[in-house]
Every structure is written in C-alpha cells, then in structure tokens.
C-alpha positions in Angstrom: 119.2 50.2 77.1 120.2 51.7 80.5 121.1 49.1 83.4 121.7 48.7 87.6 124.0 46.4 88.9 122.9 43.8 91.1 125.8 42.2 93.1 127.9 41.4 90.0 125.3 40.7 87.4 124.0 43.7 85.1 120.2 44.0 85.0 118.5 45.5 81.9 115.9 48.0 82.5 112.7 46.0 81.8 113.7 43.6 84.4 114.4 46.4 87.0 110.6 47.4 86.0 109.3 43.8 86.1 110.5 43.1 89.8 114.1 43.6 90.7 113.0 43.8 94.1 111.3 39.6 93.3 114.8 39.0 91.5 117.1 40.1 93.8 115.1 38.1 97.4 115.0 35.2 94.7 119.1 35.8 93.9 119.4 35.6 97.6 118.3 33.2 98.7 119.1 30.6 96.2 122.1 31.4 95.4 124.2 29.0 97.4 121.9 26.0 96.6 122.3 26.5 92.7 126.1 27.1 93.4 125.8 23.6 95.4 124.5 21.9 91.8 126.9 23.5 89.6 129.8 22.2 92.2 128.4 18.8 92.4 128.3 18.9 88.2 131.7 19.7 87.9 133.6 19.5 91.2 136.1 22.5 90.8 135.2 26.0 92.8 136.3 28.1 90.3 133.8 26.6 87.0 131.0 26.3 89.2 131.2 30.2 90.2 131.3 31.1 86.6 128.5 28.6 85.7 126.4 30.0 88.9 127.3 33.4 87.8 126.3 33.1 84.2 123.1 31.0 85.6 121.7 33.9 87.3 122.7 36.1 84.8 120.3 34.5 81.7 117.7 34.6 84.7 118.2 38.6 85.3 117.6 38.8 81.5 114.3 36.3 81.1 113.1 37.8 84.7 109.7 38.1 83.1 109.5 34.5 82.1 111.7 32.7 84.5 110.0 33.9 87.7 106.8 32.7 85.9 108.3 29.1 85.7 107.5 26.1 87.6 110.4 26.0 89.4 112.5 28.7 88.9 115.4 27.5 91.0 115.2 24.3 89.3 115.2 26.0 85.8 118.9 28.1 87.4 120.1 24.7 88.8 119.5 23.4 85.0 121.2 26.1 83.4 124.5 26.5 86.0 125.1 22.2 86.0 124.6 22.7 81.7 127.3 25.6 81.9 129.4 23.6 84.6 129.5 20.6 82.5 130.4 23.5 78.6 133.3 24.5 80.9 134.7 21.7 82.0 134.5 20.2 78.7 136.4 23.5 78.0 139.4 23.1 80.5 139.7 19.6 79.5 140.3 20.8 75.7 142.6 23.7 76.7 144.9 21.9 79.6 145.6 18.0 79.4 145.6 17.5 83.6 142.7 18.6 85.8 144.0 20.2 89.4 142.3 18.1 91.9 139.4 19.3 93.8 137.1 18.8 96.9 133.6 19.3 97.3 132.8 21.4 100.7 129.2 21.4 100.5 128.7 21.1 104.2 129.5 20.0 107.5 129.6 15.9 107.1 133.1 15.8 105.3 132.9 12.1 104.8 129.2 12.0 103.3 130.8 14.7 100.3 133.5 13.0 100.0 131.0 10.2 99.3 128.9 12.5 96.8 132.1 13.2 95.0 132.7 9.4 94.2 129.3 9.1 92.3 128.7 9.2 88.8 128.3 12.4 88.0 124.0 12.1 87.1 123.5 10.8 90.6 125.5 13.6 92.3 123.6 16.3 90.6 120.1 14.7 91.5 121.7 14.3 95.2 122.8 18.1 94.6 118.9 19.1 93.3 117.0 17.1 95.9 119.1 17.7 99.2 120.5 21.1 98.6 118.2 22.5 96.5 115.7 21.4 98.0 113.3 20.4 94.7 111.2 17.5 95.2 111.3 14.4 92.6 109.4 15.6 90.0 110.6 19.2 90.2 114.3 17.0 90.1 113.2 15.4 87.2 112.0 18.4 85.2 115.4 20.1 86.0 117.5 17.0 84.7 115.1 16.4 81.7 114.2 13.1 82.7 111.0 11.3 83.7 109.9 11.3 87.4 110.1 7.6 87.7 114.1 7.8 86.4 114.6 10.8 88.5 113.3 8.7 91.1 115.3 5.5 90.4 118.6 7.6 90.3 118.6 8.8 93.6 117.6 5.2 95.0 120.5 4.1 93.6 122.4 7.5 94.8 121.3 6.7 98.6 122.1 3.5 98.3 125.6 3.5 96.9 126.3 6.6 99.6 125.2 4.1 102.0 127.4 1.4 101.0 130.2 4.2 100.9 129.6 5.3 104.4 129.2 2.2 105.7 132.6 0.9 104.0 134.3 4.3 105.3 133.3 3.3 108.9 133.9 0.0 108.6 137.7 0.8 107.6 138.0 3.3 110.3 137.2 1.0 113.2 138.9 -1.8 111.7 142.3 0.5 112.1 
C-alpha cells in the first residue's frame, strides 16, 4: 500500500482517496484542542504530544469511519486522553519520580494552575467542554459516561475552580 505524508502522520492510500483534503482542514483545526485534553489527562508536554500524535494517527487510518462519527473531535479527544493516561502509566513503571510539569493552556495562568489541582476526570471534562469545545452530551459520549454524570462533574469542576480562584485572590490581597 503506497502513502503521503501529512505533517508527521503517514496516510494510507484509501484515506488520501476518501478525503485527505476533509482530513487534513479537520487535522487543523482541532489539533490544538485535542492536544489541550491529552495535556489536561496527563499534565506533561511531552506524553500528550505523543498521545495527540498517535490520536490523529488511528483517525488518518479509520478516515472513512471517523469523519462519519458523531463527534469526531470528541472520538480524537477520547482516544489521545486514553493514550495520555497508557503512557503515563508507562513512565510511572519505567522511572520511580515524575519531573514536574505545568499546564499552559492559555492566557489566565492562575485559572490552569487551578485546572491542574483537580482530580484528574473533572480536568478532562473542563478540557472537553471549554477547549474543545463539545457540548455535555458530546462530553459525555467522549468520557463514556451518562450525560447527567458528565453534567454533574463539571458542576462540581466550576465549582471547586471557583473555590480555588477565589482562595487564590483571597491570599493575594491578604499579603
């Protein structure tokens, strides 16, 4: 089977004939907010460009089915926080300490620094909703949960980042 290279991933054939001009305007432009998930999975740079990476990859090979999907961002978002999560669980095995990380998802430093301090299920629905852009029940789908939990967990997200920001503003008047 002959391929083309798309940025960094290799496309088979089929794909190329099934829409690599769909793929690669999909690629684009979501990109970033699926790279955004796999970051807020597994906080470290480096994981979550391999997990994005091998995310868009599977999608370049199920092109025909994927673009077809619901929500194929969500299904990509899925896929890179699943492969973020294998490869963390991977470093952990292979070195005993973690090197520490930040999350630079944006320009309001203190609300990711908040988004880093939650559990790791309401980060990623943060992630899916606000950077991905998926609504609660396309959240829901992507996590594998019901729309009513998917719903519940980022209540209790927004509200915990509340009581974080508030606390972090609090402290910095009180100094």
């Amino acid at each position: 089977m002959a391929t083309d290279a798309v940025g960094s991933l290799v496309i088979p054939d089929d794909t190329i004939a099934l829409g690599e001009a769909a793929f690669s305007a999909w690629y684009r432009g979501h990109y970033r907010s699926v790279f955004a998930v796999a970051l807020a999975a597994c906080r470290s740079r480096a994981i979550a460009q391999d997990a994005t990476d091998e995310a868009f990859a599977r999608a370049a090979e199920r092109w025909g089915r994927v673009q077809g999907m619901a929500s194929p961002t969500g299904w990509a978002c899925r896929v890179a926080a699943n492969e973020a999560t294998r490869l963390m669980r991977k470093a952990k095995r292979q070195v005993a300490t973690r090197e520490p990380t930040t999350v630079d998802l944006g320009p309001d430093v203190d609300l990711w620094s908040a988004v880093a301090r939650l559990p790791r299920r309401q980060r990623e629905a943060i992630a899916l909703r606000y950077i991905a852009d998926l609504t609660e029940s396309e959240v829901a789908r992507t996590m594998g949960i019901s729309t009513g939990a998917a719903s519940a967990t980022l209540s209790s997200a927004r509200a915990r980042l509340a009581a974080l920001l508030t606390a972090g503003r609090d402290g910095a008047t009180d100094e």
